[in-house]
N, C-alpha and C positions, 0 to 999 in steps of 0.2 A: 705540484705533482702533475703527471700527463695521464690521462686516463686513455685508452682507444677501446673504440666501439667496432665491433665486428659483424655487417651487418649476411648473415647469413641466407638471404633469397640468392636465386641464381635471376631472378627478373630484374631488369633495368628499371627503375620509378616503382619499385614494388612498393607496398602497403608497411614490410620490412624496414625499408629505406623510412617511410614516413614517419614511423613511429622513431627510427634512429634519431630523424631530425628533433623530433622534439627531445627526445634526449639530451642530445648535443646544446639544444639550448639550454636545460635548466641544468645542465653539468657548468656553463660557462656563467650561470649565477650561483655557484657552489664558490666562494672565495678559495680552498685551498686547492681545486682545479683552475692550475695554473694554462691547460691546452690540452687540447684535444686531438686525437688521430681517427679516421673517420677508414675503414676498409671495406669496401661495397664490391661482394660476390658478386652485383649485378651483371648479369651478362656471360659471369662463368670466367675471369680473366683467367683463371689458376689452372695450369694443366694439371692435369690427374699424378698424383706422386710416379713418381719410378725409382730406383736404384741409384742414379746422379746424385741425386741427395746423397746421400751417404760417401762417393768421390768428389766432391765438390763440384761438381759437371759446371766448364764455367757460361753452361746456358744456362742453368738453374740460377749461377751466381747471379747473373746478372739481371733474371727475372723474378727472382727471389730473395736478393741481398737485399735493395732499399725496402723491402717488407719486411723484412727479418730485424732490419738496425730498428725500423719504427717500433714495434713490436720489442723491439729490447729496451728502448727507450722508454717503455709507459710502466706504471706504476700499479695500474690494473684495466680491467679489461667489463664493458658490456659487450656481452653475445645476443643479439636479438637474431631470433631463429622461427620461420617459419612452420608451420604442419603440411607437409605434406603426405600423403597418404598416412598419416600416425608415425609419421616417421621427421627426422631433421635432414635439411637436405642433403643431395650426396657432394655435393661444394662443399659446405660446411664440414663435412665429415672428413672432406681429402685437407681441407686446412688445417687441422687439426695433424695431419700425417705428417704435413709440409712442416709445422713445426717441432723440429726435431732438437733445434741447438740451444736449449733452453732458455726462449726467447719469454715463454708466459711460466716458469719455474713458480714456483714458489707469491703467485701474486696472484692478487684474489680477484674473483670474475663474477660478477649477479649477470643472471639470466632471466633475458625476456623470453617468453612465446606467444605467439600472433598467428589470430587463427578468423578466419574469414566467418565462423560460426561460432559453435558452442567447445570448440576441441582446443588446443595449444599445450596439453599439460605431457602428452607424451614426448615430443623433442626436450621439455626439461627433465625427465626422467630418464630419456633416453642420454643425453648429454652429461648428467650427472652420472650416470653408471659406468660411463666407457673414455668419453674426452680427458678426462685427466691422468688417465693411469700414465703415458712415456712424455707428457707434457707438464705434469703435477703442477698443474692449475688448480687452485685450489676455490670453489666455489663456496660462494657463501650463502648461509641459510637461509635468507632473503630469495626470493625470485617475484616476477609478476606475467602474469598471463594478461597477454590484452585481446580480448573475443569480441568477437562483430565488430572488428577493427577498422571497417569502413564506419562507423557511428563516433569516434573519436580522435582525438591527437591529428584533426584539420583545421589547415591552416584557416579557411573559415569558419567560425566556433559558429554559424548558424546551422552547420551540417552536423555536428558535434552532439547528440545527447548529452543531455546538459547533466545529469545523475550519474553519469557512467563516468564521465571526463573526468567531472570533481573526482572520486572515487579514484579513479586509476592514476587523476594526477598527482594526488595525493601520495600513493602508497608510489608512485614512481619516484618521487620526490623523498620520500621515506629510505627507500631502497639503495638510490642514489647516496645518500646521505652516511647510511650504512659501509657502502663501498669504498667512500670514500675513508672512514674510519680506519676500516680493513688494511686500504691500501698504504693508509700513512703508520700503522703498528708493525706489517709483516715486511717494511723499507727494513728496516732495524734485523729483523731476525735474517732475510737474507744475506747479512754478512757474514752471519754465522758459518763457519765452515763443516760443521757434524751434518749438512742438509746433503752434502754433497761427497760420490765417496766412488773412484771411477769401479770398483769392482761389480756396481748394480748400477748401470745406466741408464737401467728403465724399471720400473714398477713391476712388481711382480701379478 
């Protein structure tokens, strides 16, 4: 199975990114993660949706095609998504717009949030209420918050709170472990044809 990670800061080397990285490692000591697709908002590559999308505008094709096939390619999805003002960011928000051609349909996504303090639980609230409606992603009951995100998941473990790390890597690893479950049962049901039905193309 291919899992991709969506790492949702608009910052280059964010704290976002760091926490992705370890991800990305204990997903590649997951045996039936057979690879991984890594997508990093850093920096903001994505322009802001417009109307192209929907004509195949062939500058979107072509700045949006090879994200689109990766993205169709994986099996499920980690979203790690920063707090910004109690909010997920607005990159993250416009990816979500971006995928339109039912790229994350039907597969299941655990959601990080990272929060430089005591906050991160509103972007999973916030992402669970509204990302899936024309995307039908489908999140799983699992999530994990990782706070005071400078204190963990570095790559030198002497910087690391050593109570926290066990702790978060644990229940990452847990979560992980879950998704992966997810994503090898609902392989199966998206073949299913009753999921899909062109007269309701989006979520109501």
């Amino acid at each position: 199975m291919k899992i991709g990670i969506v790492i949702g800061s608009h910052r280059p080397g964010s704290q976002s990114a760091k926490v992705a990285n370890a991800v990305q490692q204990r997903l590649d000591a997951i045996a039936e993660c057979e690879s991984v697709y890594v997508l990093d908002l850093g920096g903001n590559p994505l322009p802001l949706w417009d109307e192209g999308m929907w004509s195949d505008d062939p500058d979107w094709q072509a700045l949006f095609g090879p994200v689109s096939a990766e993205l169709a390619a994986c099996d499920g999805f980690v979203v790690v998504s920063p707090e910004w003002s109690g909010m997920a960011p607005a990159g993250l928000k416009n990816f979500f717009l971006l995928c339109g051609k039912g790229e994350l349909a039907h597969k299941p996504a655990y959601l990080i949030g990272v929060s430089a303090s005591e906050g991160g639980a509103y972007p999973i609230a916030e992402l669970r209420m509204s990302s899936y409606k024309n995307t039908r992603l489908c999140y799983i009951p699992e999530h994990l918050i990782v706070r005071r995100v400078e204190k963990v998941f570095n790559a030198d473990a002497d910087s690391n709170d050593p109570r926290a790390q066990k702790y978060l890597g644990e229940r990452l690893d847990f979560g992980l472990q879950n998704l992966c479950a997810y994503a090898s049962a609902l392989g199966a049901m998206r073949q299913n044809t009753v999921l899909e039905d062109s007269r309701f193309p989006h979520g109501m």
